[in-house]
Backbone bond lengths (Angstrom), bond angles and torsions (degrees), N, CA, C in turn:
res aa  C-N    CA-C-N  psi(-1)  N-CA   C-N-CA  omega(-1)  CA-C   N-CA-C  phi
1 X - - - 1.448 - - 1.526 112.27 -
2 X 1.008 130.16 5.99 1.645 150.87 -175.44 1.170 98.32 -56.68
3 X 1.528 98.36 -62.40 1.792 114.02 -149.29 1.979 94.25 -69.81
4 X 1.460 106.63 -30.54 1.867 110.36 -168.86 1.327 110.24 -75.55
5 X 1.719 121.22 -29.39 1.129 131.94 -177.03 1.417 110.66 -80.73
6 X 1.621 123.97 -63.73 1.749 100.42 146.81 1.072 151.02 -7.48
7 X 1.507 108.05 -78.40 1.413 119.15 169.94 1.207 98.12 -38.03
8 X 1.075 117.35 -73.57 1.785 118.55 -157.53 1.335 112.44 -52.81
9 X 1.689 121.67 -38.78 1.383 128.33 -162.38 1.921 93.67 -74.53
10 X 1.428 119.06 -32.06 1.175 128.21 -172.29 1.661 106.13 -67.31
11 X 1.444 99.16 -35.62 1.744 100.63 -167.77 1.467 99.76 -73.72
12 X 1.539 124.29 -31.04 1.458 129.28 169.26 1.505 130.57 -48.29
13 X 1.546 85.10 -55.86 1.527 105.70 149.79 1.241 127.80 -16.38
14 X 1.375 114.62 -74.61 1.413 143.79 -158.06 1.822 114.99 -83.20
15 X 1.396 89.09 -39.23 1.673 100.74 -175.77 2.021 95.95 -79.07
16 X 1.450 119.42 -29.07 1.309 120.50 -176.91 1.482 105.02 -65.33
17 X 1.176 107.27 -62.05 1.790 111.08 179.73 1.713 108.15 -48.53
18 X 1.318 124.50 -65.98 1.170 108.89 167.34 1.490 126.67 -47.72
19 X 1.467 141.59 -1.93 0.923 150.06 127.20 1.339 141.25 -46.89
20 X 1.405 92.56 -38.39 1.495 109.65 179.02 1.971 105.15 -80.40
21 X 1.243 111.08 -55.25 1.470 113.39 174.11 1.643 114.95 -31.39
22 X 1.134 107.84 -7.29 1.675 117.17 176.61 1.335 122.64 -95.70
23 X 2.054 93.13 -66.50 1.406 92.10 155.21 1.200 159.74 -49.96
24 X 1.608 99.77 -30.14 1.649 115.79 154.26 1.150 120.92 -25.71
25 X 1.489 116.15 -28.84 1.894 105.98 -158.07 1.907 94.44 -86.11
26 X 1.213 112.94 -10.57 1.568 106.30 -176.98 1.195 114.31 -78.70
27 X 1.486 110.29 -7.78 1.808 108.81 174.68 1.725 98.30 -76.48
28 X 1.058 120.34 -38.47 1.681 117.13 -149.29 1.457 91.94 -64.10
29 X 1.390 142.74 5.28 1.637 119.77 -146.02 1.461 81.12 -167.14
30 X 1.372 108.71 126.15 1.535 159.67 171.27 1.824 95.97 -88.36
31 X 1.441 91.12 148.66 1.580 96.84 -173.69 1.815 123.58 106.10
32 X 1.074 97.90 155.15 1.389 91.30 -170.36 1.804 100.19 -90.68
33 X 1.345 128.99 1.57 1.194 131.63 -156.43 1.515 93.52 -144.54
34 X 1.287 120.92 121.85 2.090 137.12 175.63 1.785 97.99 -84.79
35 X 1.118 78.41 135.56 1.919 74.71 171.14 1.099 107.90 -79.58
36 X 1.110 100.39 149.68 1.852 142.28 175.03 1.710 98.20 -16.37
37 X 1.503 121.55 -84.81 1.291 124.39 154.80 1.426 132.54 -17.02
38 X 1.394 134.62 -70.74 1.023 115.48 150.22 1.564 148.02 -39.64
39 X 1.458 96.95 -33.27 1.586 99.10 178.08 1.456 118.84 -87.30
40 X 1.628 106.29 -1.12 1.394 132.06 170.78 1.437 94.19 -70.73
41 X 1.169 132.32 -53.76 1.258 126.24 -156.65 1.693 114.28 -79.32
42 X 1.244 91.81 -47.10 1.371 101.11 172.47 1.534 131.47 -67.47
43 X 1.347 102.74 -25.19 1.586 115.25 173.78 1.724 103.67 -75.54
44 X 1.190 129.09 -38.52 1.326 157.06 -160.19 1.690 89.92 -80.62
45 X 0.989 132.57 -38.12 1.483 129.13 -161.80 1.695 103.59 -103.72
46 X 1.649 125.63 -29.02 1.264 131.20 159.74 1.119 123.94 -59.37
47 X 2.056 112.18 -49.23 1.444 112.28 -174.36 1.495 91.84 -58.32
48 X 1.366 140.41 -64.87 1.412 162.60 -163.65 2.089 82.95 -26.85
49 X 1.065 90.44 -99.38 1.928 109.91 170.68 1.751 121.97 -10.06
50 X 1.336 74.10 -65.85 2.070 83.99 178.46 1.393 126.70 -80.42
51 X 1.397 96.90 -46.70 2.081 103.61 -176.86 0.936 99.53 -107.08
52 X 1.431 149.30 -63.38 1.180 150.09 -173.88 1.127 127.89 -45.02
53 X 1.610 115.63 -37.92 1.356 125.47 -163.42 1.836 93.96 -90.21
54 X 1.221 139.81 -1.01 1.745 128.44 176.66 0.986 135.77 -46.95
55 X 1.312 157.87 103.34 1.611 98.96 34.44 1.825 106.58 -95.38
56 X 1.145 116.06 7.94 1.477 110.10 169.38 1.437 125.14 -54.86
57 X 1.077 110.86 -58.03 1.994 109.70 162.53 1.276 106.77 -18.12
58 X 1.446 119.32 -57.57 1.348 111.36 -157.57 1.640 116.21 -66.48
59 X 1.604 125.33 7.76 1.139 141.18 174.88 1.817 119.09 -56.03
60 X 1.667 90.10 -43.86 1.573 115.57 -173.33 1.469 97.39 -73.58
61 X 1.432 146.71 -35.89 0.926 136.75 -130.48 1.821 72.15 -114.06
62 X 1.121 134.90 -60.43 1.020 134.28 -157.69 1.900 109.36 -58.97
63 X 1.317 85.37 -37.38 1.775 88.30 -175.97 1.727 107.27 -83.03
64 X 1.183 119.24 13.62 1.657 137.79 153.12 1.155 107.15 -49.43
65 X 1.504 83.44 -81.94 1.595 121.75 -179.01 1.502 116.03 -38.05
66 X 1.303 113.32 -56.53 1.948 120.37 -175.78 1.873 91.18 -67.36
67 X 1.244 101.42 -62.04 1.665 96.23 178.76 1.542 110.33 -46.83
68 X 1.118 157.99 -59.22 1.211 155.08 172.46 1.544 120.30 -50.38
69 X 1.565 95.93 -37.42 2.072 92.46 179.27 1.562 91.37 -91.84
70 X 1.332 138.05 -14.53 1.529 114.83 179.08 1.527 117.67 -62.80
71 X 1.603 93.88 -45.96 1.420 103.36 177.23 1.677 134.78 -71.54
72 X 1.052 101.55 -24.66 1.620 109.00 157.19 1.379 120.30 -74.79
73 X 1.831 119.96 -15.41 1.196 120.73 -177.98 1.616 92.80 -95.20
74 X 1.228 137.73 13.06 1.569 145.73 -174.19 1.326 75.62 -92.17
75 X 1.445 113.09 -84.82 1.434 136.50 -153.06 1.712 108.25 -41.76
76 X 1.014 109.78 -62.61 1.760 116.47 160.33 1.353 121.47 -11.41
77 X 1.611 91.19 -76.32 1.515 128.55 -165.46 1.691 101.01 -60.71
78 X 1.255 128.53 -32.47 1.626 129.24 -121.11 1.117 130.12 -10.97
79 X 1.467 80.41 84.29 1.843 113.89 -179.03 1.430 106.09 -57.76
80 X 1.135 116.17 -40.67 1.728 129.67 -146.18 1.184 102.45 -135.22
81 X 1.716 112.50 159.66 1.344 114.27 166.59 2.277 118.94 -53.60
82 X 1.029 111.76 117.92 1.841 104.91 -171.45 1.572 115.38 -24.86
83 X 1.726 95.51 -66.77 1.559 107.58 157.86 1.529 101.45 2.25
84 X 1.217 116.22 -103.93 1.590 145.32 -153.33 1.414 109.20 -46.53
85 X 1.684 116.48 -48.39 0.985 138.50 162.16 1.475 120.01 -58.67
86 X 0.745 135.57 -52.93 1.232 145.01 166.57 1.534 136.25 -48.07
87 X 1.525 112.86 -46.02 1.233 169.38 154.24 2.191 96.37 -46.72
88 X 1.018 105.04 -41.92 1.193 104.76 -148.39 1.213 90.26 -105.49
89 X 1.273 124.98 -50.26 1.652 144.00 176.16 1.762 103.44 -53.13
90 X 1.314 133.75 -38.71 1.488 132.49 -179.17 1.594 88.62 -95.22
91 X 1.164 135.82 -47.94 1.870 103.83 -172.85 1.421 114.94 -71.88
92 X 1.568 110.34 -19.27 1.681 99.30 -175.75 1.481 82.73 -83.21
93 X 1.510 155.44 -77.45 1.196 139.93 -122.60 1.621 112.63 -61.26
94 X 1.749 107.08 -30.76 1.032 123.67 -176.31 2.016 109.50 -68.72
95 X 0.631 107.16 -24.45 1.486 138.43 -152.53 1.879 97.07 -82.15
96 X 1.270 94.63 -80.94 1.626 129.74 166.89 1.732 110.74 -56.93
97 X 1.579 120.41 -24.90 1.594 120.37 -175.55 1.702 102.15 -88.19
98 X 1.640 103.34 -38.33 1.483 117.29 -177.47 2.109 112.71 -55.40
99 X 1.904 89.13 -44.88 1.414 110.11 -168.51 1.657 87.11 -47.96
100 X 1.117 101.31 -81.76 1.881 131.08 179.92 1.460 104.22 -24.40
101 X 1.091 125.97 -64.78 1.715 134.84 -163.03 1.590 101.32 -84.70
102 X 0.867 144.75 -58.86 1.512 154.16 -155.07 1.917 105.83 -102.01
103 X 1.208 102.43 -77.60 1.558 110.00 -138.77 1.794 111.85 -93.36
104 X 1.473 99.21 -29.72 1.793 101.01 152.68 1.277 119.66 -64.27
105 X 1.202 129.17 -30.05 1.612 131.91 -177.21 1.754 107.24 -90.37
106 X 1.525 102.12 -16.65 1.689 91.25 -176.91 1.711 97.58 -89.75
107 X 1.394 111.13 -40.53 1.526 100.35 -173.40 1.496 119.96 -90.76
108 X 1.109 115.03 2.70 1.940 113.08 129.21 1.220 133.12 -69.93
109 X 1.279 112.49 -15.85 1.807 110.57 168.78 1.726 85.99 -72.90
110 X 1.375 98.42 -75.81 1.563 104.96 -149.53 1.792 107.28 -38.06
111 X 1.115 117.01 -36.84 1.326 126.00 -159.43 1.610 103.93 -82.10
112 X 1.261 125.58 -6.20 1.399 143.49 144.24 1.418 126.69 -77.86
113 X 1.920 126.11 -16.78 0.899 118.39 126.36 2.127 100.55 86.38
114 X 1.488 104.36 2.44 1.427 121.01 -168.51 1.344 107.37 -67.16
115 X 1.220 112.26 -52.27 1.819 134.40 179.73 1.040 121.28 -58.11
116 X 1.540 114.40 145.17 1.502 126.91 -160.00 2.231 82.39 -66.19
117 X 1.710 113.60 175.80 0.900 110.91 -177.95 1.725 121.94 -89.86
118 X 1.350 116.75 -6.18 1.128 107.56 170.68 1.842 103.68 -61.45
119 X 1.513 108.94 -60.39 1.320 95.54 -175.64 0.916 126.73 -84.56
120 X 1.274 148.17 37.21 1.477 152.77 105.02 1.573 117.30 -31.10
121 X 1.592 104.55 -53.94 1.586 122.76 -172.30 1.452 95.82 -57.17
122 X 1.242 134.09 -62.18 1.685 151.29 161.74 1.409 110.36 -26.12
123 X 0.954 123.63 -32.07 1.735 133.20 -161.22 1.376 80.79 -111.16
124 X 1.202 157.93 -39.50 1.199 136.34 -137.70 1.673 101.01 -107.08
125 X 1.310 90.02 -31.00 1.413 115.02 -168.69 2.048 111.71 -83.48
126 X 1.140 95.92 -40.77 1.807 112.65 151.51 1.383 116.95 -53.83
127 X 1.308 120.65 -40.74 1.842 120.10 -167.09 1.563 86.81 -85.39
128 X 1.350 139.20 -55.79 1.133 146.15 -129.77 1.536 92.30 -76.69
129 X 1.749 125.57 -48.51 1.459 125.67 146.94 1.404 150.62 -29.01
130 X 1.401 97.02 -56.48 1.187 125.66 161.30 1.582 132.69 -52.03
131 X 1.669 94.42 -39.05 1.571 111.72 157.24 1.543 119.93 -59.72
132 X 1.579 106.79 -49.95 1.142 116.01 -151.82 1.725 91.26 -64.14
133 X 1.324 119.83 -38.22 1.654 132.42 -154.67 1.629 79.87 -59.15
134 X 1.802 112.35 -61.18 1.392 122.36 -145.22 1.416 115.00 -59.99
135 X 1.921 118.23 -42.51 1.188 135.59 145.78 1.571 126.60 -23.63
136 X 1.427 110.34 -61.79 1.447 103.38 179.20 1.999 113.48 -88.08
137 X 1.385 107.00 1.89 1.331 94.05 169.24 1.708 110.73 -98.40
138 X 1.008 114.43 -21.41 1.950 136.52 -170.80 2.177 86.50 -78.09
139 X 1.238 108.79 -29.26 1.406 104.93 -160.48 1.827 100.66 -82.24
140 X 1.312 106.88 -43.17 1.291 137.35 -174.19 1.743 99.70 -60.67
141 X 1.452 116.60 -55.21 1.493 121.40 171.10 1.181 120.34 -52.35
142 X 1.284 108.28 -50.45 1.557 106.91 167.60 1.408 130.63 -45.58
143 X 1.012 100.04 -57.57 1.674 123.29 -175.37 1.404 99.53 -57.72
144 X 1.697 115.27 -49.53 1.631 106.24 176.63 1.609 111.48 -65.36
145 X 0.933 133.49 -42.11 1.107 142.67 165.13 1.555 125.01 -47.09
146 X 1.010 128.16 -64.11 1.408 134.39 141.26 1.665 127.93 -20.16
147 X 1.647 89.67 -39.56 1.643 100.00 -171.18 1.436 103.01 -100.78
148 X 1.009 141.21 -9.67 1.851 151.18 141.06 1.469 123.73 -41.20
149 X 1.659 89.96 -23.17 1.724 101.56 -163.36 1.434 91.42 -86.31
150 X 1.323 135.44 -35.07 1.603 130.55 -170.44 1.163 130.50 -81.96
């Protein structure tokens, strides 16, 4: 289950960074409020992601899911050193609970674009974090995962 939990932790990977190429624009700008433009872009790239993209979205949610049952099927199995397994099983759940609880529900507001612009700027500025957390724990899985395989 190494090779399924990878893949998947990799596809997380990948879909985060393209996430992040958005969020980036909330570093450039000081202030409690993003200009108009930027939050154009960024709202524009969520609606795109969340509503727009159906039934494709539901790809991300699923490759959670395979990443989360691979690794408990590690843990089962003891495929791997526990460590690794273990290790891997609390940063993705954490990772994947944050996605779920917080940051799927903020970048469907934002990506609807309804809200005055401070809280847009707030939402934009929340996902852009939230990524960063999800990125270096999805990066960390991999690598354990990857490093099981040798």
């Amino acid at each position: 289950m190494n090779t399924a939990a990878a893949a998947s932790a990799g596809f997380l990977v990948a879909v985060l960074w393209f996430d992040l190429m958005f969020d980036v624009q909330t570093r450039r700008h000081e202030g409690e409020t993003l200009p108009a433009d930027v939050l154009a872009s960024i709202s524009a790239y969520y609606r795109r992601v969340t509503t727009d993209a159906r039934p494709m979205n539901q790809l991300v949610a699923a490759m959670m899911l395979v990443t989360l049952v691979s690794i408990i099927t590690e843990i089962v199995r003891n495929q791997q050193p526990l460590w690794i397994a273990w290790l891997s099983l609390a940063l993705t759940a954490t990772a994947v609970g944050l996605a779920m609880a917080r940051t799927v529900r903020n970048a469907v507001r934002l990506g609807q674009a309804s809200d005055p612009f401070d809280t847009q700027s707030r939402l934009a500025r929340t996902i852009f974090r939230d990524h960063l957390y999800c990125l270096a724990a999805m990066a960390i899985v991999l690598a354990l995962q990857l490093t099981a395989q040798l």
